[in-house]
BALOBA-1460 file (C-alpha; in Angstrom, 3 decimals):
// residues 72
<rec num="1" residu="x" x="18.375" y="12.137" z="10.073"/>
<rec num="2" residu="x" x="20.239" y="9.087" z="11.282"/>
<rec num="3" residu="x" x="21.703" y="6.630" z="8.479"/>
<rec num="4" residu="x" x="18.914" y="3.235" z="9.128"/>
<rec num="5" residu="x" x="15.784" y="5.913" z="8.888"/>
<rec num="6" residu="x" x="17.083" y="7.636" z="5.973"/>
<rec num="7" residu="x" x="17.691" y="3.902" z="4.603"/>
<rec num="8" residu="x" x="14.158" y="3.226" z="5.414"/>
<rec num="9" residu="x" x="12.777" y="6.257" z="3.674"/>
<rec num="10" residu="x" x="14.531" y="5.288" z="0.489"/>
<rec num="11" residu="x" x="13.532" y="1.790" z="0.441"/>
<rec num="12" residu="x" x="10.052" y="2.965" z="0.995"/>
<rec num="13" residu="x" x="10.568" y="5.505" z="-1.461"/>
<rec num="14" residu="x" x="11.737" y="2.609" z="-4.284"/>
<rec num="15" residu="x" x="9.077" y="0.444" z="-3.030"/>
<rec num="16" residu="x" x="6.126" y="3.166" z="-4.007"/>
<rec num="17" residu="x" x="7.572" y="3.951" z="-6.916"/>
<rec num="18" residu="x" x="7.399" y="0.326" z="-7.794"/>
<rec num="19" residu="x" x="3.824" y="-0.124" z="-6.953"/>
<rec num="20" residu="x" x="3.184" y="3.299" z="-9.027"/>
<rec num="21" residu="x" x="4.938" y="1.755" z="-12.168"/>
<rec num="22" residu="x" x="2.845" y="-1.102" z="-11.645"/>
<rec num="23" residu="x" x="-0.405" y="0.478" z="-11.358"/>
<rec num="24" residu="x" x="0.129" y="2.483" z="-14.505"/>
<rec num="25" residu="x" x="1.204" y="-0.603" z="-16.526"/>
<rec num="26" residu="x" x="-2.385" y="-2.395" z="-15.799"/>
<rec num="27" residu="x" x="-5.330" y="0.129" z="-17.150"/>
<rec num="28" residu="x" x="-7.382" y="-2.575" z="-19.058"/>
<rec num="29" residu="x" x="-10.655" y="-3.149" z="-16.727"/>
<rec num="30" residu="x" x="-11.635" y="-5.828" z="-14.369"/>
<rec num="31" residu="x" x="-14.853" y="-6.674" z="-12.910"/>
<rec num="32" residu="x" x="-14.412" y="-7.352" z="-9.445"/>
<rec num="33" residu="x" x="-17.266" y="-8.564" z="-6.902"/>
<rec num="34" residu="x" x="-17.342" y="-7.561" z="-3.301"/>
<rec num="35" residu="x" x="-20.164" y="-9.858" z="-1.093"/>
<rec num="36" residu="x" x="-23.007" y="-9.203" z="-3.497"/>
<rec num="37" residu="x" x="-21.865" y="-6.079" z="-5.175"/>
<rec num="38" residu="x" x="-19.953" y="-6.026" z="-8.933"/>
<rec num="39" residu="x" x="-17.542" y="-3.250" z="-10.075"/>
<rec num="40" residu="x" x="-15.769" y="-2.907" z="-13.214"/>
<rec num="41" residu="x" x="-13.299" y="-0.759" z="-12.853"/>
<rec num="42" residu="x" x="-9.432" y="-0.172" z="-14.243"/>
<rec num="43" residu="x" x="-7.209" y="-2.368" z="-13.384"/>
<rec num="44" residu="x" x="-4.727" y="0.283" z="-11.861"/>
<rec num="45" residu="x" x="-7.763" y="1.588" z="-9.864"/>
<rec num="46" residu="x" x="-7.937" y="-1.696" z="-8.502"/>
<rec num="47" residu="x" x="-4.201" y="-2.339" z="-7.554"/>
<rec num="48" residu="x" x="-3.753" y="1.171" z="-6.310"/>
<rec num="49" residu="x" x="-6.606" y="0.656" z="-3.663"/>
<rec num="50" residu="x" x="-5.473" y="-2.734" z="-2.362"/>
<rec num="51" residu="x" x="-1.822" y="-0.459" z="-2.440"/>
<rec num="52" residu="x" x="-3.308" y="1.834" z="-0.700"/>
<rec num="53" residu="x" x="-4.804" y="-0.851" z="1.609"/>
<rec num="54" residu="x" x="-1.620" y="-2.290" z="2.208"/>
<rec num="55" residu="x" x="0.236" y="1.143" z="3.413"/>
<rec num="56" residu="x" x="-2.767" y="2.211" z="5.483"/>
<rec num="57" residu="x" x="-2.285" y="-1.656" z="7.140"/>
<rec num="58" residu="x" x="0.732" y="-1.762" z="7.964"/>
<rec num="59" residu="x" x="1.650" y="2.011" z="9.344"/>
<rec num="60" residu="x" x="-1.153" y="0.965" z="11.667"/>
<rec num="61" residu="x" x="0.273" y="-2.384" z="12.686"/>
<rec num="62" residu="x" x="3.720" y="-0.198" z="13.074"/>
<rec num="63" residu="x" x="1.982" y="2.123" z="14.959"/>
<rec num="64" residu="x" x="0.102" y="-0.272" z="17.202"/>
<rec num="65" residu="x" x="2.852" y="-2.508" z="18.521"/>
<rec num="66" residu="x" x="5.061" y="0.359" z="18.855"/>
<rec num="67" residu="x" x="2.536" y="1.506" z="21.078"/>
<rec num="68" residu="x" x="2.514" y="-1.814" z="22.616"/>
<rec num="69" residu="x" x="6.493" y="-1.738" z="23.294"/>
<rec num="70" residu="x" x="6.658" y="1.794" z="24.269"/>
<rec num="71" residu="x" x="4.141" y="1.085" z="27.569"/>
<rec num="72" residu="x" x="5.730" y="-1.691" z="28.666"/>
C-alpha cells in the first residue's frame, strides 16, 4: 500500500468514526417529512442515513469521473 492511499484510508477511517460518535450522541427523536409523508424517528437514525447518503454519493461521483478520466 503506497503512503497517499494508506493516508486516505485513515482519514476516511477518522472521518467515520466521527460521523459514528455523532450519530450515537443524538438518539432523542425527530419528526421529519418527506413530500407528503411524516416519520418520527431517532435522531441518530436520521443522521446515519443522510451519512450513509453522503458515502454512497460520493464513491459514486469518485467512481464516475474516474471513469470519465480513465477513457479519455
Amino acid at each position: 500500500m503506497t503512503k497517499p492511499s494508506k493516508a486516505k484510508m485513515i482519514i476516511g477511517i477518522i472521518i467515520g468514526a466521527v460521523g459514528v460518535l455523532i450519530v450515537f450522541q443524538n438518539l432523542a427523536p425527530v419528526n421529519t417529512m418527506v413530500l407528503l409523508w411524516r416519520f418520527t424517528m431517532p435522531h441518530a437514525l436520521l443522521l446515519a442515513i443522510m451519512l450513509g447518503a453522503g458515502f454512497v454519493l460520493g464513491f459514486t461521483v469518485a467512481v464516475m469521473l474516474g471513469a470519465r478520466y480513465l477513457s479519455e
